[in-house]
C-alpha positions as CSV (number, residue, x, y, z in Angstrom):
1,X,23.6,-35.5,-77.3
2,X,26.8,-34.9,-78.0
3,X,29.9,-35.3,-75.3
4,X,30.3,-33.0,-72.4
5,X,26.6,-32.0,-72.7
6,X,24.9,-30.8,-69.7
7,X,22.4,-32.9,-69.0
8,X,18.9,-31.0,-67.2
9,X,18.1,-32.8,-64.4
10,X,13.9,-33.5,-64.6
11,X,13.5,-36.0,-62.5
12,X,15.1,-34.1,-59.3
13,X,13.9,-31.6,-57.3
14,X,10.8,-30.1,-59.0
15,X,10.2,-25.8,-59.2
16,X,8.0,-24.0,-57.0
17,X,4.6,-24.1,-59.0
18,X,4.4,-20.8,-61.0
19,X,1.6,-18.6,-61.3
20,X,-0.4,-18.2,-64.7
21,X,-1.8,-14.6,-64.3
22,X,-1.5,-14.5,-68.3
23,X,-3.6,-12.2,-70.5
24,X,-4.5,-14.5,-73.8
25,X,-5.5,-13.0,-77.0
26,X,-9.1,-13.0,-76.6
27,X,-10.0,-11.6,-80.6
28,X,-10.6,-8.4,-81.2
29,X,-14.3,-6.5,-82.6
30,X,-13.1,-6.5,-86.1
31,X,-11.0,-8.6,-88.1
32,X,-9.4,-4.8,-89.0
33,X,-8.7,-4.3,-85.6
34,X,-7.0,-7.0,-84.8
35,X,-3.2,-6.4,-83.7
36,X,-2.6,-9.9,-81.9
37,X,0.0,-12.0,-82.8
38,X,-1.2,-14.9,-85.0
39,X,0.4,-17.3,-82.5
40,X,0.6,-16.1,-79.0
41,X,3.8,-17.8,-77.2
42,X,3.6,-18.0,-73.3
43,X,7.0,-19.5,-71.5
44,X,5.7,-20.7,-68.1
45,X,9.6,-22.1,-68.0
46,X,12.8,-22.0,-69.7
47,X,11.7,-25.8,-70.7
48,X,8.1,-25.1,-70.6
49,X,5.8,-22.8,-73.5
50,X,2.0,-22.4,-73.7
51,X,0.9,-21.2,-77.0
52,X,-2.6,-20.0,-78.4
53,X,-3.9,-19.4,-81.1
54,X,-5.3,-16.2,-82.2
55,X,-9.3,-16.1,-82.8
56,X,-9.1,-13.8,-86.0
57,X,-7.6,-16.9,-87.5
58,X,-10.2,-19.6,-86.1
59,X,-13.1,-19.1,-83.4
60,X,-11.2,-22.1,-81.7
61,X,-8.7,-20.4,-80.4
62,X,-7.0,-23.9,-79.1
63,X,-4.4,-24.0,-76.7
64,X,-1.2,-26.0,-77.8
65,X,1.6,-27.0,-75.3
66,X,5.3,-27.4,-76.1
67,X,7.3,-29.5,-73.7
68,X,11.0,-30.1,-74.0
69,X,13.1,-32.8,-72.4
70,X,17.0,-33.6,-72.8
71,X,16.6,-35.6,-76.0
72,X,13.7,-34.3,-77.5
73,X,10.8,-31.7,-77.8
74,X,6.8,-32.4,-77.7
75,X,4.5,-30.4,-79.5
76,X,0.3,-31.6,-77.9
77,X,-1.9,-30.4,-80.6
78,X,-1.2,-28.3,-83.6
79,X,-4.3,-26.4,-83.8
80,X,-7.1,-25.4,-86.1
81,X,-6.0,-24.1,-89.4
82,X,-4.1,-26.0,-91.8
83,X,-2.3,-23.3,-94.0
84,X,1.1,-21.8,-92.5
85,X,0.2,-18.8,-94.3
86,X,-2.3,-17.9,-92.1
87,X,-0.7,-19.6,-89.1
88,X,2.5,-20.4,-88.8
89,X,2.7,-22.9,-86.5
90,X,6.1,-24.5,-87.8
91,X,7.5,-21.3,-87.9
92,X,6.9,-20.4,-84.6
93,X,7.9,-24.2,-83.1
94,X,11.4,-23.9,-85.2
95,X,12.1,-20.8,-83.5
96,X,11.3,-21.9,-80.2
97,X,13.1,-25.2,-80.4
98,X,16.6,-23.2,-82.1
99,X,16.1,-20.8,-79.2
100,X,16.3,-23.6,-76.7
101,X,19.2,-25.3,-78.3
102,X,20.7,-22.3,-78.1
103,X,20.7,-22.2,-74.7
104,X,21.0,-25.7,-74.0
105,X,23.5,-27.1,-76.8
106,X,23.0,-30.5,-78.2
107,X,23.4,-32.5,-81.0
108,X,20.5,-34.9,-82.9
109,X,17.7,-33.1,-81.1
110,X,13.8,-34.4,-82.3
111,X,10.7,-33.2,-82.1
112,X,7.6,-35.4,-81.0
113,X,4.3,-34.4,-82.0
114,X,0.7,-35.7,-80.2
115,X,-2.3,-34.8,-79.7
116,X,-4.7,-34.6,-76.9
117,X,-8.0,-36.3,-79.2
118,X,-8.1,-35.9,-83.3
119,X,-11.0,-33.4,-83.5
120,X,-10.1,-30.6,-86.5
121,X,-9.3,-28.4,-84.5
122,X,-6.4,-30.0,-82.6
123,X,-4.8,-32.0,-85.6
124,X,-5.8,-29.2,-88.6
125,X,-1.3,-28.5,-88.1
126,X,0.0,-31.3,-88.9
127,X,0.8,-31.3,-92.3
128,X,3.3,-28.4,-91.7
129,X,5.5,-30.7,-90.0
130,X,5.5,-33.7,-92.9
131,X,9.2,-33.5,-93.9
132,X,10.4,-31.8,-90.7
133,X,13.9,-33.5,-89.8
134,X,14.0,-35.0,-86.6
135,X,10.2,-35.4,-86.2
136,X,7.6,-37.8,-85.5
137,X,3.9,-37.2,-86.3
138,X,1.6,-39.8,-84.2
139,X,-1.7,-39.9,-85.4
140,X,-4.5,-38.4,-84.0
141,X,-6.7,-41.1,-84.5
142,X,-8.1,-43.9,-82.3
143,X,-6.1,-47.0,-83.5
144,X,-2.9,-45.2,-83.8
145,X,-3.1,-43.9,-80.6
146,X,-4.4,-46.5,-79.0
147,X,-1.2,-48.5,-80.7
148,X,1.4,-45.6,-79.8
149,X,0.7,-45.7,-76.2
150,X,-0.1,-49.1,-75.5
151,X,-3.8,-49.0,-74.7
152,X,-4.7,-51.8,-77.0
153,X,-3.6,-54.1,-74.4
154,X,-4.5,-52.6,-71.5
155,X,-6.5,-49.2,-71.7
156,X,-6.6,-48.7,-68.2
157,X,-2.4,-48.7,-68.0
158,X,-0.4,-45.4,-67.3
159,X,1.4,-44.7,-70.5
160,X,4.8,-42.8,-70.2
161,X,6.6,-40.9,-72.9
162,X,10.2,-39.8,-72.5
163,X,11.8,-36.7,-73.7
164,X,15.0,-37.3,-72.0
165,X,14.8,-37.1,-68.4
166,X,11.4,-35.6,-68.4
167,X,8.5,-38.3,-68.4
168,X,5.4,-37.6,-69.4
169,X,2.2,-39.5,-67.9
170,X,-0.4,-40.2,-70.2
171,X,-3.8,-41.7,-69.0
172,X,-6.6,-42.7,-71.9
173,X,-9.9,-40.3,-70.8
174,X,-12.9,-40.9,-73.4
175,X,-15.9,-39.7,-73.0
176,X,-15.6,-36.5,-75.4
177,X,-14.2,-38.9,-78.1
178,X,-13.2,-42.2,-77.9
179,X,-9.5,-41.3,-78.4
180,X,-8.9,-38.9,-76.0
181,X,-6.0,-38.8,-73.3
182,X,-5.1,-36.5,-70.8
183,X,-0.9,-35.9,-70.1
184,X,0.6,-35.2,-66.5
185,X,3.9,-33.5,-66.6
186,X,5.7,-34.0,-63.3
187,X,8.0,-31.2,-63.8
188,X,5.9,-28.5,-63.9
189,X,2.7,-30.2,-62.8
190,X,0.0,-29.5,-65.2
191,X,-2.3,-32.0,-65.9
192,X,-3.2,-31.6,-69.5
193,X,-6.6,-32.7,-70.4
194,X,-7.7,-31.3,-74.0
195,X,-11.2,-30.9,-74.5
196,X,-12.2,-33.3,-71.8
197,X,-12.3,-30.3,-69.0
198,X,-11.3,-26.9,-69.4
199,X,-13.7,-23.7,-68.8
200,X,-16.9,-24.2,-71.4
201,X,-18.8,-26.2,-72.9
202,X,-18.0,-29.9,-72.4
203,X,-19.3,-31.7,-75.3
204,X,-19.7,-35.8,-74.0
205,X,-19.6,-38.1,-76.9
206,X,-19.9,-41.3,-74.6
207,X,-21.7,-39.8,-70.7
208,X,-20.7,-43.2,-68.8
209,X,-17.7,-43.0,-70.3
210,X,-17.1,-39.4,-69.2
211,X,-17.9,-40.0,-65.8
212,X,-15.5,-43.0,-65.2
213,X,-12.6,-41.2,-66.8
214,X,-13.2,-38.3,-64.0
215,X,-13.2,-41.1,-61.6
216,X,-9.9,-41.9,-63.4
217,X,-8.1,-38.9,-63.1
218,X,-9.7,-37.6,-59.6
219,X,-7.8,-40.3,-58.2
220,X,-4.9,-39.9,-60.6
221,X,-4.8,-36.6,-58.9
222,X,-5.0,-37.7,-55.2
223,X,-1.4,-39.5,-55.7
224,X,0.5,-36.8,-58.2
225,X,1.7,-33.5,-57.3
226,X,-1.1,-31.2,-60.0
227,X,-0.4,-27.9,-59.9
228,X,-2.8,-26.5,-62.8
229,X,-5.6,-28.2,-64.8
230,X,-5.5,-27.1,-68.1
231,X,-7.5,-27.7,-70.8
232,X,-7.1,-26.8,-74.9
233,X,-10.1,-24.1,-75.0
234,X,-11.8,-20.8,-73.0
235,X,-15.3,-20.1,-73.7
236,X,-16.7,-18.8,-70.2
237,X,-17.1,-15.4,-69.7
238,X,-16.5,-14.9,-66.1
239,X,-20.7,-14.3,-65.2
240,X,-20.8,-17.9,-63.3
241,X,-22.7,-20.2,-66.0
242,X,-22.4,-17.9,-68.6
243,X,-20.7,-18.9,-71.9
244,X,-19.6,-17.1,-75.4
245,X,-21.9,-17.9,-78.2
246,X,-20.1,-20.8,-80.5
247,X,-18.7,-18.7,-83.6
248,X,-17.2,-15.8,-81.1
249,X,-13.8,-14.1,-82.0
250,X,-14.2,-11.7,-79.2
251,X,-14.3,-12.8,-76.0
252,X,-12.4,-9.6,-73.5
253,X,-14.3,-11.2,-70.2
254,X,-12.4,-14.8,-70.0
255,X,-12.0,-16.3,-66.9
256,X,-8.5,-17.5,-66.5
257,X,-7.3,-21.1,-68.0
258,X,-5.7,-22.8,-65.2
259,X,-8.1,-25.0,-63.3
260,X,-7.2,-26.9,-60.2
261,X,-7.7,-31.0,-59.3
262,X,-11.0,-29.8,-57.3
263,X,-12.9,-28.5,-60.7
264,X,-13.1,-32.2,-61.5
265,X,-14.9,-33.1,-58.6
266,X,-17.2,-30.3,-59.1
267,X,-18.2,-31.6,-62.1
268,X,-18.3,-34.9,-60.9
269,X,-20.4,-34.1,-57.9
270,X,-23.0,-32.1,-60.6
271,X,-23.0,-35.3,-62.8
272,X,-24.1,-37.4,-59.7
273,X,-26.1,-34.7,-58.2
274,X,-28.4,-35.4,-61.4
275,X,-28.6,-39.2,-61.2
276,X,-25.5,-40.3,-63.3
277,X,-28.0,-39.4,-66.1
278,X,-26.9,-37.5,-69.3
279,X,-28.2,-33.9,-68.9
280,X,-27.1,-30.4,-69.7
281,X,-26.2,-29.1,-66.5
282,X,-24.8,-25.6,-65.9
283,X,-21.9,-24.9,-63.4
284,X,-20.2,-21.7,-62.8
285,X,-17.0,-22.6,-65.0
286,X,-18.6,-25.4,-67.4
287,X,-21.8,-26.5,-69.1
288,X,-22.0,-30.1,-69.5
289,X,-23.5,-31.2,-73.3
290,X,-24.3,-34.1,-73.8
291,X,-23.6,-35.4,-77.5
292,X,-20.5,-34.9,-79.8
């Protein structure tokens, strides 16, 4: 940063918890009907921006989350479609960062870019930020994240990552692949946990696995101040137990994104409730799958 620059101060008193009474893009019944933007660009905070993308593009319709801190910007995930031509991810990130700096002037400013676990649909992105200036690109993948946080030595540690005054918590969670990690922000609160939780189908690669990183982050939860679970996906309509078909790019009865701590001892009370033992098991907000 350069001299004289105001530094944000993170790590002092933290905002009131916000509400998230957001309406997503949800696809519409025809590609030809479709007027949503191909990125939609939600800013919980002046330092805080929840993006999704649109379902015309890819049935996925991921969530991505971009987080920025004194000294640098995060970027978790980078969604499901490859091509900027059809989604513009860098585009809309460049703006968002010069925006910022606009407001909050500083010199050598990065971008950092993770990912919550390297399924396709959370990593497809990356390539539009090969040659960015300023940026790092971790891997996706188990070795290099494992290596990147420090989980090789020690995967039940509590990694942090810096931004400048804004630490990010970062907690290894497989179970819906081996790589996965959840983030906690302590600024805003959210507890971001990728595919592992979030309303819809929870694929479990590894079920004992699963189970003991809810354990994990239940009692994460007891001792951090959470103020939204959220996950990368929506694929409950709000019928309790009833979910979109896989493939749907229309989906106008979603139940909001934001989950709180207690949804993870739901499911964990359904998953012992059955025996410990793998099982499909249908809950009002989730339906547990066993297998990838």
């Amino acid at each position: 940063m350069g001299p004289g620059t105001p530094l944000i101060d993170f790590a002092g008193p933290v905002p009131r918890p916000r509400g998230l009474d957001v309406r997503w893009i949800h696809g519409s019944p025809s590609a030809k009907h479709n007027t949503d933007p191909d990125i939609q660009v939600h800013a919980y905070d002046d330092h805080t921006y929840i993006l999704r993308q649109n379902m015309a593009i890819d049935y996925e319709a991921p969530f991505l989350f971009l987080l920025f801190g004194n000294d640098r910007a995060v970027l978790i995930d980078t969604g499901a479609t490859a091509s900027a031509a059809f989604f513009p991810l860098r585009r809309v990130v460049d703006e968002l960062v010069d925006g910022w700096l606009a407001r909050h002037p500083r010199d050598g400013y990065r971008l950092l870019v993770l990912h919550t676990h390297p399924h396709r649909d959370h990593v497809a992105g990356d390539g539009q930020f090969a040659g960015r200036p300023g940026t790092t690109v971790v891997g996706a993948d188990l070795a290099t994240a494992r290596r990147y946080f420090g989980f090789g030595e020690d995967p039940g540690s509590v990694a942090r990552v810096d931004l400048g005054g804004r630490v990010l918590e970062v907690l290894a969670t497989p179970g819906h692949h081996a790589a996965a990690v959840t983030y906690h922000d302590p600024w805003t609160g959210f507890l971001l946990t990728g595919d592992t939780v979030y309303p819809g189908r929870l694929y479990i690669e590894d079920w004992p696995a699963f189970t003991r990183s809810l354990d994990r982050l239940i009692e994460f939860c007891d001792r951090r101040r959470v103020t939204h679970v959220l996950g990368c996906h929506i694929e409950m309509t709000r019928q309790p137990g009833v979910d979109y078909p896989i493939r749907t790019t229309h989906q106008p009865d979603e139940p909001p994104l934001q989950l709180a701590a207690g949804h993870l001892r739901e499911i964990r009370a359904a998953i012992e409730d059955n025996g410990n033992r793998p099982g499909r098991l249908v809950l009002p907000l989730f339906i547990l799958c066993p297998g990838a």
